[in-house]
C-alpha positions as CSV (number, residue, x, y, z in Angstrom):
1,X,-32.5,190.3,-40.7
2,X,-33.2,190.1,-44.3
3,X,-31.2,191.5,-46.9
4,X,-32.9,193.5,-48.9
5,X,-34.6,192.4,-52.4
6,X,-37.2,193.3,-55.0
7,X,-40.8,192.1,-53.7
8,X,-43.9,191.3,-55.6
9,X,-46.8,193.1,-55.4
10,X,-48.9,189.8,-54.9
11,X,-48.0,186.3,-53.4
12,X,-50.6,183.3,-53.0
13,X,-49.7,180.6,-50.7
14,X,-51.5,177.4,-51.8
15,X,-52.8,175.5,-48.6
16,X,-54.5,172.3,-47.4
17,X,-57.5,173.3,-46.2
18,X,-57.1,171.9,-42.8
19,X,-57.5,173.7,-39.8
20,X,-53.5,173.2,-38.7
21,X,-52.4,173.7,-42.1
22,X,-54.4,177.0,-42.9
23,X,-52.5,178.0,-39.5
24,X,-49.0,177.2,-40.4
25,X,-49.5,179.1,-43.8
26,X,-51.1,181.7,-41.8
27,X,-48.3,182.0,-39.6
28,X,-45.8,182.3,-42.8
29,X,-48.3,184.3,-44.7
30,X,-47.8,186.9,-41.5
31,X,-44.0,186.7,-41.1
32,X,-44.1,187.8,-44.9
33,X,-46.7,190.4,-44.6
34,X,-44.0,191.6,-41.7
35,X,-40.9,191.6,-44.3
36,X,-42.9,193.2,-47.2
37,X,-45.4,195.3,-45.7
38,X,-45.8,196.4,-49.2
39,X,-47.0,192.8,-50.8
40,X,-50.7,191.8,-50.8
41,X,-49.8,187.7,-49.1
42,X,-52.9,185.8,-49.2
43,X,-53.8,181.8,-48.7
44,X,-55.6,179.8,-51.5
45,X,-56.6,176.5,-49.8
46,X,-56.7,173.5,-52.3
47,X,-58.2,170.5,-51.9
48,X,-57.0,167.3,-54.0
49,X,-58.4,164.1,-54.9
50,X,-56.5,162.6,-52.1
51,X,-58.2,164.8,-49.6
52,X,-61.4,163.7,-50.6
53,X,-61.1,160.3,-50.4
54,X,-62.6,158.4,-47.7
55,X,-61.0,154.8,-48.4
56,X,-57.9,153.4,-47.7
57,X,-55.1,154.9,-49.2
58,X,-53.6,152.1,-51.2
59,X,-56.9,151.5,-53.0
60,X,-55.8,155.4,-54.7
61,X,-52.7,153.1,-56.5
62,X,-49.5,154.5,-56.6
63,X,-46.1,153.2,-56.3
64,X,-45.8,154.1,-52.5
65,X,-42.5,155.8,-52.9
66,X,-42.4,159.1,-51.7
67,X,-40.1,158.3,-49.0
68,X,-37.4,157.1,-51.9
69,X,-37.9,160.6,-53.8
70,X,-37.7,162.4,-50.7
71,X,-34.3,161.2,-49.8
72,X,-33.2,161.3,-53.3
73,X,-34.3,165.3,-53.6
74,X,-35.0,167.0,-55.7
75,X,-34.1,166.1,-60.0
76,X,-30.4,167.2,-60.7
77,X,-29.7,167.6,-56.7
78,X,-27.2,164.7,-55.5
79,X,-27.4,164.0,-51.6
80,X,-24.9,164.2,-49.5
């Protein structure tokens, strides 16, 4: 159950514009609608560079270290 709260009016999820992503966010985009019948949830796909590019990913550069942010968290959020 959720405890009740304030709701906005309007929420945008932001979305890949692949078929399985626009599916997950339209899966959360409806278990929202379901909690806040009154908020108007709708799905903005956006497209980056990245999904545009048809070469290999290391020519885009980059430091290739999103695996040593992800474990580090988020900034001012120690591990455990």
């Amino acid at each position: 159950m959720v405890p009740a709260m304030e709701h906005p009016e309007r929420l945008t999820i932001a979305s890949r514009p692949s078929t399985m992503a626009l599916f997950q966010a339209g899966q959360v985009r409806d278990r929202l609608a379901h909690w806040y019948p009154e908020t108007d949830v709708t799905i903005l796909p956006v497209s980056t560079e990245g999904d545009r590019w048809a070469g290999r990913l290391a020519d885009l550069g980059g430091k290739g270290d999103l695996h040593q942010g992800r474990r580090a968290g988020p900034p001012g959020v120690q591990p455990r």
